[in-house]
C-alpha positions, 0 to 999 in steps of 0.5 A, spaced: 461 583 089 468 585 086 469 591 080 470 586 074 476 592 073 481 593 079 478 588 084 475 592 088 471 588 094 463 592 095 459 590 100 453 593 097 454 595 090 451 600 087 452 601 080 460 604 079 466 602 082 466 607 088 475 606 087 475 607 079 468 608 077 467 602 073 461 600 072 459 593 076 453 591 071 453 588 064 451 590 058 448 587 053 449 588 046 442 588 043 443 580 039 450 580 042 453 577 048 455 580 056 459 586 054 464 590 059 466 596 060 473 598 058 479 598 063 480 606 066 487 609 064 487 613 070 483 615 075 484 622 080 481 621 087 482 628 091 485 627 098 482 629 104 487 634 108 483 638 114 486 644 113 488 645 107 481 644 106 479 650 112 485 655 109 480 654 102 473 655 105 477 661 111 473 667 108 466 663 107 467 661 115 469 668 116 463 671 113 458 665 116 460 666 123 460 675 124 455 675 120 450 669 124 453 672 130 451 679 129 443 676 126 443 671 132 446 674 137 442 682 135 436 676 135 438 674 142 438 681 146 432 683 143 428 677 145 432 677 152 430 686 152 422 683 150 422 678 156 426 683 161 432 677 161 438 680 165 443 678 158 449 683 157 451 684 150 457 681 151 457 674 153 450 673 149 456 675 142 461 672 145 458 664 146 454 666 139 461 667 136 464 661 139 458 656 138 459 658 130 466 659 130 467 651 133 460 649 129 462 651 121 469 649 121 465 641 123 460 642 118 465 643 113 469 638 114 464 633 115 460 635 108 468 635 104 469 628 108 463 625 104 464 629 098 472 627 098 469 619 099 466 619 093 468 624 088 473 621 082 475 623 075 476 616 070 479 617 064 477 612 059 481 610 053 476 615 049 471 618 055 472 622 061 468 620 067 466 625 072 464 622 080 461 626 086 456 627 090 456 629 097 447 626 098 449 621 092 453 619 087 452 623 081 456 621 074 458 626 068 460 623 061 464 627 056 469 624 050 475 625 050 475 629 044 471 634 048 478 636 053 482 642 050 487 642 055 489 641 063 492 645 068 494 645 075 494 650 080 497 650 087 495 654 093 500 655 099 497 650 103 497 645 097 504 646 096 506 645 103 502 638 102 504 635 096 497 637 093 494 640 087 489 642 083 487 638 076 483 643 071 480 640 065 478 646 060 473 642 055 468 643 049 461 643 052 458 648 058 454 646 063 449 649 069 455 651 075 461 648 071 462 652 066 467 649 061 471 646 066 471 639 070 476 641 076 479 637 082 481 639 088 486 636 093 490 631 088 495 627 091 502 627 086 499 633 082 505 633 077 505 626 075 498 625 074 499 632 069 503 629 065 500 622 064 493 626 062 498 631 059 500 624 054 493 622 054 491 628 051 496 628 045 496 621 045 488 622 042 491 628 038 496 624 034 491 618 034 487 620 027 493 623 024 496 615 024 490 613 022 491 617 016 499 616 015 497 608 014 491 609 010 
């Protein structure tokens, strides 16, 4: 099946465009004919740079390793003491800490290759959609009306990469959000802020000319 709106090619389609968001079935208007969505004016999709992502996650990483060596590694000696295992301290904490260190950086990367595959941010002549999912595809609408301003923030490593950080602040707030829609790791992030930088005050200046012509 092909999206009716960039042509994507979908083995087993599901109900969006997994390249631009669209949706792949038809609706009816009720009493009206077939009826398509309407075309995206832009759509952000995050970039998936390895260690961009482990330099963003490094003080979790740290924490998840000291602190599974000291439960599991402590948890080990005293089950070696109960059975009268000969294990000294430190090969039991030195391959716990390996096991993890090698362990959570592939954990990580996994769950942010999957969530990068489906995570995207369409922008609608009039609504904003927000993908993603790392188990499943899960959409997020808001009007375009709703987003008050846009913002770009870079870390060091994004800059070395030629990435950055897309932040709409909106009107409404939601569970785990907040008031903000953000998207990591964003390949050209100045063009894509300022082609939502227009957009926005495209919407601005909408109601004004209608105004001027009425």
């Amino acid at each position: 099946m092909l999206c009716p709106q960039c042509t994507s090619e979908h083995p087993r389609p599901g109900p969006y465009c997994a390249a631009c968001g669209a949706s792949l079935t038809r609706r009816r208007t009720p009493g009206g004919p077939l009826r398509r969505e309407p075309r995206p004016v832009l759509c952000l999709r995050a970039t998936l740079v390895p260690r961009v992502v482990l330099a963003a996650h490094f003080p979790v990483l740290l924490f998840l390793v000291l602190w599974g060596t000291a439960f599991l590694g402590g948890s080990m000696r005293l089950a070696a003491g109960a059975f009268d295992l000969p294990l000294g301290a430190v090969p039991v904490f030195s391959a716990t800490a390996l096991v993890l260190g090698v362990l959570a950086p592939l954990v990580t990367l996994a769950c942010a290759r999957r969530s990068y595959a489906t995570v995207r941010v369409v922008f609608l002549p009039s609504r904003v959609r927000y993908l993603g999912g790392i188990l499943g595809l899960k959409k997020r609408s808001l009007p375009l009306a709703d987003v008050l301003d846009v913002e770009l923030e870079r870390s060091r490593g994004q800059v070395r990469n030629g990435l950055g950080s897309i932040v709409l602040r909106t009107r409404t707030v939601e569970p785990f959000r907040g008031d903000r829609i953000r998207l990591d790791d964003v390949r050209d992030p100045e063009e894509h802020l300022a082609r939502i930088t227009d957009l926005l005050q495209n919407r601005a200046e909408a109601p004004r000319l209608r105004r001027d012509a009425a």
